[in-house]
Wavefront OBJ file of the C-alpha trace (Angstrom):
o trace
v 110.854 130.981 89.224
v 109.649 130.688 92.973
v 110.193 126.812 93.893
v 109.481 125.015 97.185
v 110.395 121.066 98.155
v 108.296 120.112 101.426
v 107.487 117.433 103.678
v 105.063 116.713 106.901
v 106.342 115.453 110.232
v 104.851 114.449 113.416
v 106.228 112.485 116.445
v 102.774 111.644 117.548
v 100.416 109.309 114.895
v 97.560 107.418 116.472
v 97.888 103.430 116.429
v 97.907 102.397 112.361
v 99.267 99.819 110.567
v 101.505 102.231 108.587
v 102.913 103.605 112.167
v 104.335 101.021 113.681
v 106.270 101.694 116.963
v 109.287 100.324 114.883
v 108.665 103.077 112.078
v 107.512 105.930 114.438
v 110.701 105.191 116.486
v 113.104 104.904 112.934
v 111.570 108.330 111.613
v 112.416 110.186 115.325
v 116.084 108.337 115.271
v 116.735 109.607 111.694
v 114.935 112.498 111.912
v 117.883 115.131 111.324
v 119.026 113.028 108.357
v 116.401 113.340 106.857
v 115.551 116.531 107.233
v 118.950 117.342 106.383
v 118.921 115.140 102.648
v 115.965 116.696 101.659
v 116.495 119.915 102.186
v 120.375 119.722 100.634
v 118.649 118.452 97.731
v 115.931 121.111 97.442
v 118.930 123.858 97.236
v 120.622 121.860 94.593
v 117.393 122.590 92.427
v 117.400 126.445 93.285
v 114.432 125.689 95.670
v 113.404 126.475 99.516
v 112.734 123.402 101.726
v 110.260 123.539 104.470
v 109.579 120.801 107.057
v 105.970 121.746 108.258
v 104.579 119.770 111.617
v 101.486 118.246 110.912
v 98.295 119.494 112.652
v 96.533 115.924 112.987
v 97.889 112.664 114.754
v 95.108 110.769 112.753
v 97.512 108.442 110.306
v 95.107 108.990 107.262
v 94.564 112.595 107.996
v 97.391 113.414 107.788
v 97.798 111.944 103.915
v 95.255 114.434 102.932
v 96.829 117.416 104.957
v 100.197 117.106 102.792
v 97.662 117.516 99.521
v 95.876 120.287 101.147
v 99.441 121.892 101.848
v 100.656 121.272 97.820
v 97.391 123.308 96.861
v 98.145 126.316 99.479
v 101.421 126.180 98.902
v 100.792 126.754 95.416
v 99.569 129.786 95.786
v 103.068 131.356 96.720
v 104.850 129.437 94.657
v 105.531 128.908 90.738
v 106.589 124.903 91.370
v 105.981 122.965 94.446
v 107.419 119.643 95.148
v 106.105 117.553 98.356
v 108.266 114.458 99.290
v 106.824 111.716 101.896
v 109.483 112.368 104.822
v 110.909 108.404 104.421
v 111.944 109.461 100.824
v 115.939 110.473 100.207
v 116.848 112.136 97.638
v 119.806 110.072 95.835
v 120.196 112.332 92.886
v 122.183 114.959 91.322
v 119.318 115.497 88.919
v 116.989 118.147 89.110
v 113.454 117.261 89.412
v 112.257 120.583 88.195
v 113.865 120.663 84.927
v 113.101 116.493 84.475
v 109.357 116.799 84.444
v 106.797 118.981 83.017
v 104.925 120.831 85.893
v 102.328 122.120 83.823
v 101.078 118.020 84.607
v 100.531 117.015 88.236
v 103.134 114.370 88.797
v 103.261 111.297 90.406
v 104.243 107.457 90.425
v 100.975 105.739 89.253
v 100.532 101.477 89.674
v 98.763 99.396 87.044
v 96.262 96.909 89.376
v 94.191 95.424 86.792
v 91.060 94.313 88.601
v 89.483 91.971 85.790
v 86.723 89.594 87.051
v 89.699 86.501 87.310
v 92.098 88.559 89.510
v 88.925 89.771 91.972
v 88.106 85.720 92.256
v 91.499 84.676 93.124
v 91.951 87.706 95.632
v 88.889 86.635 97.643
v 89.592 83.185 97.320
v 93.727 82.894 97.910
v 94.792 86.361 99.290
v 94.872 88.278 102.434
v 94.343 91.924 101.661
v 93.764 95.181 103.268
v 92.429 98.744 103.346
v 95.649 99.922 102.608
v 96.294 97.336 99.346
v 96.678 98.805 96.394
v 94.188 96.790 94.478
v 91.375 97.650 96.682
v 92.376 101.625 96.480
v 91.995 100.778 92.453
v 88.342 99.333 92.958
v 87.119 102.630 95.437
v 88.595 104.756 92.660
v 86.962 102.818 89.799
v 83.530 102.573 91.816
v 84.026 106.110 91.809
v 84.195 106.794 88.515
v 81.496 104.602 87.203
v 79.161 106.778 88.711
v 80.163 109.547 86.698
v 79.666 107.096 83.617
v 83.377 106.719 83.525
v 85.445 103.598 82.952
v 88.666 104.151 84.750
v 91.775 103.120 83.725
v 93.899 100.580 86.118
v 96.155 102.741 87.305
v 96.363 104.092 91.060
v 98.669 106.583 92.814
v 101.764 106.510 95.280
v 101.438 109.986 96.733
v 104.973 109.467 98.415
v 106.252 111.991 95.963
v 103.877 114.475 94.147
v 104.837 117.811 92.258
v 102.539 120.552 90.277
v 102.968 124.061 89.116
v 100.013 126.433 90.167
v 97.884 125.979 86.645
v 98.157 122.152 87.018
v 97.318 122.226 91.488
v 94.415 124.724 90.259
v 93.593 122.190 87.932
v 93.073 119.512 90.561
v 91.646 121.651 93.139
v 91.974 118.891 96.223
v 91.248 121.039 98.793
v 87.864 122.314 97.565
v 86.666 119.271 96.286
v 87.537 117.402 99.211
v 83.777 117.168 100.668
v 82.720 116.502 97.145
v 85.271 113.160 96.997
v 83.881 112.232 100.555
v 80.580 112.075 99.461
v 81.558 110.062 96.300
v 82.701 107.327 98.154
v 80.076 106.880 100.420
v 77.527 106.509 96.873
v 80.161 104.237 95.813
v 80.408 102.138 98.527
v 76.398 102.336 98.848
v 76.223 101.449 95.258
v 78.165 98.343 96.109
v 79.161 96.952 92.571
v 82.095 95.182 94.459
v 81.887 91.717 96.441
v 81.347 93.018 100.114
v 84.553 91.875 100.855
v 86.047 94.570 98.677
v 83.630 97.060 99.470
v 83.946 96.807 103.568
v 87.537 97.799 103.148
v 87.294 101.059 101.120
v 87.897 104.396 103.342
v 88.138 108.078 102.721
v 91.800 107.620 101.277
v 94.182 110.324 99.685
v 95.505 107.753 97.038
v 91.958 107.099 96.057
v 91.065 110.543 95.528
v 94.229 112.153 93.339
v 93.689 109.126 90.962
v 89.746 109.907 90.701
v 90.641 113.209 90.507
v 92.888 113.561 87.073
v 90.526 111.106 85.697
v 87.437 112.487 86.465
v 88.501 116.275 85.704
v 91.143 115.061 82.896
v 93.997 116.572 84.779
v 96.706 116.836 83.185
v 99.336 114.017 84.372
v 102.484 112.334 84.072
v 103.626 109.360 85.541
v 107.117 109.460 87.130
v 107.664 106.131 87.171
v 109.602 103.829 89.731
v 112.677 105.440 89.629
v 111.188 108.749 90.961
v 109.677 107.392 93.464
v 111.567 104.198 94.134
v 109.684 102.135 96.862
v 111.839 99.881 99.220
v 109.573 97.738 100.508
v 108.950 93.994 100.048
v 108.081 93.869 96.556
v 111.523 95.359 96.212
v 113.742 94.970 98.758
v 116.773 95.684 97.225
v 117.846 99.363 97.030
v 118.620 100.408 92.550
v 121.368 102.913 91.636
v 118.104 103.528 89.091
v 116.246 105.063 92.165
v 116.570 108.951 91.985
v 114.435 109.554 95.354
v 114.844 106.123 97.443
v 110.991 105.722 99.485
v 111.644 103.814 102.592
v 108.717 102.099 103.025
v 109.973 99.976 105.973
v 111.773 102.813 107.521
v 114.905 100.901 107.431
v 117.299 104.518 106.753
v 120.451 102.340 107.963
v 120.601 100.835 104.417
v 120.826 104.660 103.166
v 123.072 106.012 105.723
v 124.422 103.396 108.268
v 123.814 103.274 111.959
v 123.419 105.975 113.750
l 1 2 3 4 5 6 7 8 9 10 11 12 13 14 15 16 17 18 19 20 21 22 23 24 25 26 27 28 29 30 31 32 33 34 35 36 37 38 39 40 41 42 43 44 45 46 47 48 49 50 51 52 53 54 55 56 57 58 59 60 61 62 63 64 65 66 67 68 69 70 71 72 73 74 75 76 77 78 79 80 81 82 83 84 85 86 87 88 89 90 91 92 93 94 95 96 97 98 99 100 101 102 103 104 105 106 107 108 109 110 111 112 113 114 115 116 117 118 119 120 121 122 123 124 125 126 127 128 129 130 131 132 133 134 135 136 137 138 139 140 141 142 143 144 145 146 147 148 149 150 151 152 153 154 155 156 157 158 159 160 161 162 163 164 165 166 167 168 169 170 171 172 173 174 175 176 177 178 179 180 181 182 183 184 185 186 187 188 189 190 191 192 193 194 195 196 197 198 199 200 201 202 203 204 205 206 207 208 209 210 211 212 213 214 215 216 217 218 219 220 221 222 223 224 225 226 227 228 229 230 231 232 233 234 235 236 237 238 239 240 241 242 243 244 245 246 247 248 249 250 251 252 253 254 255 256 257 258
């Protein structure tokens, strides 16, 4: 069995609101450490560990190069396991032999986006492009056209894994023209306030989650603890968390100051 753990790096991403100087400047500082924990942790599972430099600056670009890379890398290898570079793994356990490849796998987030919760969002909240919620309406949009009714569930690509029948199965880097041109109908089809719709962009997230719907891929949701996002919905770091996702970029609470 032929198994690869990877991540993307780049000291260079174009103004975003993902990139702060504060996490550009973290992610150079703890660079090594990182590098270091993830790639310990794919030799504990048997597996090589690459590190590849991205080829884009562009922030969202860049989301859908590390997709692109599962699918290639897929072709030389049995398993392939891609980890966002602010994850550390914290876990003895081997991800390989706790999930079922054969299923693309991922952390997925229920966003119900029922008629009430839409009202109140445009009426009491500030939102995004880059909230979850909206992500869940572009994918839904989506699918309608295809006469589907999606489920409420949206990805976390921080941590995504697949075996080469289950990456054929999804086929993101041939379809990837198709998906753009599904979101432009969908945003031209406009079945969302404006508010909503204005936000919606080509968006990696998006597009896995349309994807296993629309192609019934199979999937398995890894749940929180697989994919254990630090951020300010939880701020407080769980002995539950098998790969901690620094969110905030804040690696001192992992592994002190440097």
């Amino acid at each position: 069995m032929k198994r690869i753990v990877f991540s993307i790096y780049t000291d260079t991403v174009e103004p975003h609101q993902s990139a702060t100087d504060f996490k550009k400047n973290q992610l150079k500082l703890f660079k090594n450490k990182l590098e270091e924990s993830q790639s310990n942790y794919a030799k504990s599972c048997g597996a090589e560990y690459n590190l590849f430099t991205t080829s884009t600056t562009n922030y969202d670009h860049i989301q859908f190069e590390k997709l692109i890379l599962l699918d290639d890398l897929s072709k030389d290898y049995d398993e392939v396991l891609y980890l966002d570079f602010d994850v550390i793994p914290n876990t003895p356990v081997n991800f390989f032999e706790a999930w079922d490849l054969n299923h693309i796998c991922y952390y997925s987030v229920n966003r119900s986006d029922d008629r009430l919760k839409v009202a109140k969002m445009l009426k009491y909240q500030s939102y995004d492009k880059m909230n979850m919620f909206v992500k869940l309406c572009a994918k839904k949009a989506m699918l309608l056209l295809d006469d589907i009714n999606g489920n409420d569930d949206i990805a976390n690509t921080g941590v995504v894994a697949g075996n080469k029948e289950s990456i054929q199965k999804l086929d993101f880097k041939n379809r990837l023209n198709e998906l753009h041109e599904k979101l432009n109908e969908a945003i031209d089809d406009n079945v969302y306030p404006d508010d909503i719709t204005k936000l919606w962009f080509q968006n990696n997230e998006v597009y896995i989650s349309y994807l296993v719907e629309r192609y019934q891929v199979p999937y398995q949701n890894i749940g929180l603890p697989w994919n254990f996002l630090i951020d300010r919905n939880h701020p407080e770091i769980s002995a539950a968390g098998h790969f901690l996702h620094h969110v905030n970029k804040e690696f001192q609470r992992s592994y002190g100051d440097l």
